[in-house]
N, C-alpha and C positions, 0 to 999 in steps of 0.2 A: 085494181085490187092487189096486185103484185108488188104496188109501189108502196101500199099500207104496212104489208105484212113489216118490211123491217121498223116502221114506225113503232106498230104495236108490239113487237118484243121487245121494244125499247123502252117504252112506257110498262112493259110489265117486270121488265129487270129493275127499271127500278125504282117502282113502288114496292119489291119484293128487299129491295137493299136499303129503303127508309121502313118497311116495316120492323124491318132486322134488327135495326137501329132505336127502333122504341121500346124494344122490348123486355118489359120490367123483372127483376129478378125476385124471388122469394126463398128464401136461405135459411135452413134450419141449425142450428148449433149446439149439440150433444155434448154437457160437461156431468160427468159423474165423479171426477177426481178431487181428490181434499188438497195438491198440489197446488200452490199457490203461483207457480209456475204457469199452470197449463189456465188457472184464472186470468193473469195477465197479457198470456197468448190469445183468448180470445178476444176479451177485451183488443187487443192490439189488433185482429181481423175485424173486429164490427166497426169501430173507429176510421179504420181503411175502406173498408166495403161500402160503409155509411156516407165517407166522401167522395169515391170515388164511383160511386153510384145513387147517387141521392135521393131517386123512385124507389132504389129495391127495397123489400118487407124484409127484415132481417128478426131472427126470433133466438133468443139463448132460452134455451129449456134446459135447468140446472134440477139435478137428483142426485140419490146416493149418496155420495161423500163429499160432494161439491157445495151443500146449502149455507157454509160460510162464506161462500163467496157475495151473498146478497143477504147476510144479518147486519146488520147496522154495529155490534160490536165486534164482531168476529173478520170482518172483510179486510179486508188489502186492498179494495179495489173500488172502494165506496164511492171517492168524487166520479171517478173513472164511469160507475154504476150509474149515476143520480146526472152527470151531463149526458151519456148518451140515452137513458129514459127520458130527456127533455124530446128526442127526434120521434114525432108520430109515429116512426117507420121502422123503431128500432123496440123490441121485446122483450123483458128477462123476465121468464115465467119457472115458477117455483113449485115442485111438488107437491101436493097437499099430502102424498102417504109417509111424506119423505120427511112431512110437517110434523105428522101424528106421531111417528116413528122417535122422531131428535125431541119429541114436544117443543117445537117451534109454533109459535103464538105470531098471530100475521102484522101486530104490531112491532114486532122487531124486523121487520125487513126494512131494507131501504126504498126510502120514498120512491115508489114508480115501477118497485118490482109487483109483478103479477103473480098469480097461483092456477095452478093447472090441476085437477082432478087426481090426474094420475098422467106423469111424463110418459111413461112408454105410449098411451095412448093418443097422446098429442102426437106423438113422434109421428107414429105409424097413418092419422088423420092426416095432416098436412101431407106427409108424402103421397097418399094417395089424392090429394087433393092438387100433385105436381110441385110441390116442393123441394129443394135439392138438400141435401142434407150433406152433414159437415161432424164425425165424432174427432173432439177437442184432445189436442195434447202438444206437449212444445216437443217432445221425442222426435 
Protein backbone atom coordinates (compact mmCIF):
# COMPACT_ATOMS: atom_id res chain seq x y z
CA UNK A 1 0.00 0.00 0.00
CA UNK A 2 2.96 2.18 0.89
CA UNK A 3 4.57 1.60 -2.42
CA UNK A 4 1.15 3.04 -4.13
CA UNK A 5 0.74 5.98 -2.39
CA UNK A 6 3.73 7.76 -4.33
CA UNK A 7 2.13 6.48 -7.52
CA UNK A 8 -1.05 7.79 -6.90
CA UNK A 9 0.00 11.45 -6.02
CA UNK A 10 1.59 11.20 -9.26
CA UNK A 11 -1.24 10.41 -11.29
CA UNK A 12 -3.26 13.04 -9.35
CA UNK A 13 -0.55 16.04 -9.92
CA UNK A 14 -1.00 15.35 -13.04
CA UNK A 15 -4.10 15.02 -14.16
CA UNK A 16 -4.55 18.08 -12.04
CA UNK A 17 -1.50 19.92 -14.45
CA UNK A 18 -3.47 18.63 -17.86
CA UNK A 19 -6.69 19.80 -16.43
CA UNK A 20 -5.05 23.15 -15.95
CA UNK A 21 -4.00 23.05 -19.31
CA UNK A 22 -7.49 22.84 -20.87
CA UNK A 23 -8.98 25.07 -19.53
CA UNK A 24 -11.00 27.39 -21.62
CA UNK A 25 -11.28 31.02 -21.10
CA UNK A 26 -14.47 33.49 -21.43
CA UNK A 27 -13.53 37.21 -21.65
CA UNK A 28 -15.67 40.04 -21.58
CA UNK A 29 -14.74 43.34 -23.23
CA UNK A 30 -16.28 46.69 -21.93
CA UNK A 31 -16.04 49.58 -24.69
CA UNK A 32 -18.15 52.75 -23.94
CA UNK A 33 -15.58 55.30 -25.54
CA UNK A 34 -16.17 57.26 -29.02
CA UNK A 35 -12.19 57.18 -29.08
CA UNK A 36 -11.09 55.58 -31.82
CA UNK A 37 -8.06 54.84 -30.29
CA UNK A 38 -9.46 52.60 -27.55
CA UNK A 39 -11.68 50.88 -30.74
CA UNK A 40 -8.32 49.68 -32.22
CA UNK A 41 -6.84 48.62 -28.75
CA UNK A 42 -9.44 46.19 -28.40
CA UNK A 43 -9.64 45.05 -31.60
CA UNK A 44 -5.73 44.62 -31.11
CA UNK A 45 -6.65 42.28 -27.76
CA UNK A 46 -9.33 39.94 -29.34
CA UNK A 47 -7.09 39.42 -32.49
CA UNK A 48 -4.24 38.44 -29.86
CA UNK A 49 -6.42 36.61 -27.52
CA UNK A 50 -8.40 34.89 -30.35
CA UNK A 51 -4.87 33.46 -31.47
CA UNK A 52 -3.29 33.03 -28.88
CA UNK A 53 -6.14 31.02 -27.33
CA UNK A 54 -8.23 29.66 -30.00
CA UNK A 55 -11.00 27.71 -27.35
CA UNK A 56 -11.56 31.03 -25.43
CA UNK A 57 -15.33 32.73 -25.75
CA UNK A 58 -14.29 36.26 -26.29
CA UNK A 59 -17.29 38.92 -26.28
CA UNK A 60 -17.07 42.97 -27.11
CA UNK A 61 -20.06 44.47 -25.72
CA UNK A 62 -19.95 48.02 -27.14
CA UNK A 63 -22.51 51.02 -25.44
CA UNK A 64 -22.55 54.59 -24.75
CA UNK A 65 -20.37 56.36 -27.08
CA UNK A 66 -18.62 53.54 -28.59
CA UNK A 67 -21.62 52.42 -31.29
CA UNK A 68 -19.48 53.73 -34.13
CA UNK A 69 -17.33 51.41 -33.74
CA UNK A 70 -19.62 48.48 -35.39
CA UNK A 71 -21.79 51.06 -37.81
CA UNK A 72 -20.95 50.03 -41.15
CA UNK A 73 -20.43 54.03 -42.06
CA UNK A 74 -19.01 55.38 -39.00
CA UNK A 75 -16.27 52.64 -38.07
CA UNK A 76 -12.47 52.49 -38.43
CA UNK A 77 -12.33 49.24 -37.60
CA UNK A 78 -14.91 47.58 -40.10
CA UNK A 79 -12.55 44.72 -41.82
CA UNK A 80 -10.89 44.44 -38.49
CA UNK A 81 -14.94 43.85 -37.21
CA UNK A 82 -16.26 41.51 -40.09
CA UNK A 83 -12.84 39.01 -39.90
CA UNK A 84 -12.76 38.59 -36.43
CA UNK A 85 -17.09 38.01 -36.46
CA UNK A 86 -15.86 35.20 -39.02
CA UNK A 87 -14.30 33.16 -35.50
CA UNK A 88 -17.37 31.21 -33.66
CA UNK A 89 -15.74 32.36 -30.54
CA UNK A 90 -15.38 35.71 -30.95
CA UNK A 91 -18.56 38.50 -30.21
CA UNK A 92 -19.41 42.05 -30.86
CA UNK A 93 -22.65 42.81 -29.28
CA UNK A 94 -24.33 46.04 -29.63
CA UNK A 95 -26.71 47.82 -27.36
CA UNK A 96 -30.26 47.92 -28.30
CA UNK A 97 -30.87 51.26 -25.57
CA UNK A 98 -27.82 52.57 -27.12
CA UNK A 99 -29.66 51.73 -30.58
CA UNK A 100 -32.92 53.64 -29.57
CA UNK A 101 -31.00 56.33 -28.15
CA UNK A 102 -28.32 57.28 -31.62
CA UNK A 103 -31.54 55.74 -33.56
CA UNK A 104 -29.35 53.18 -34.92
CA UNK A 105 -31.45 50.97 -37.24
CA UNK A 106 -29.70 47.11 -36.99
CA UNK A 107 -29.27 47.16 -40.65
CA UNK A 108 -26.43 49.63 -40.40
CA UNK A 109 -24.23 47.42 -38.27
CA UNK A 110 -21.65 45.49 -39.66
CA UNK A 111 -22.17 42.15 -40.88
CA UNK A 112 -21.75 39.73 -37.67
CA UNK A 113 -22.26 42.37 -35.10
CA UNK A 114 -24.85 41.18 -32.44
CA UNK A 115 -27.46 43.23 -30.23
CA UNK A 116 -27.87 42.80 -26.68
CA UNK A 117 -30.91 44.04 -24.75
CA UNK A 118 -29.36 46.14 -22.56
CA UNK A 119 -25.21 46.10 -22.14
CA UNK A 120 -24.97 46.63 -18.45
CA UNK A 121 -27.01 43.76 -18.15
CA UNK A 122 -25.12 41.37 -20.39
CA UNK A 123 -22.15 42.68 -18.54
CA UNK A 124 -23.32 41.87 -15.02
CA UNK A 125 -25.02 38.13 -16.54
CA UNK A 126 -21.86 36.78 -17.95
CA UNK A 127 -19.87 37.75 -15.02
CA UNK A 128 -22.01 36.06 -12.69
CA UNK A 129 -22.12 33.33 -14.94
CA UNK A 130 -17.76 33.33 -14.40
CA UNK A 131 -16.76 35.40 -16.85
CA UNK A 132 -13.49 37.67 -16.60
CA UNK A 133 -14.17 40.95 -17.61
CA UNK A 134 -11.93 43.52 -19.28
CA UNK A 135 -13.22 47.74 -19.38
CA UNK A 136 -11.37 48.91 -22.69
CA UNK A 137 -8.94 51.89 -23.23
CA UNK A 138 -5.49 52.46 -24.78
CA UNK A 139 -4.49 54.96 -21.53
Amino acid sequence: MKKLLPVALLLLVCTSALLAQTNSYKILFDITSKDTADHQTVIRHISGMSKAYPDAELEVVIYGGAWPMVVKEKSTVTESVLSLCRNQNVHFKLCEETMKRQRIDKNLLIPGVQTVPDAIIELVTKQGQGWGYIKESHK
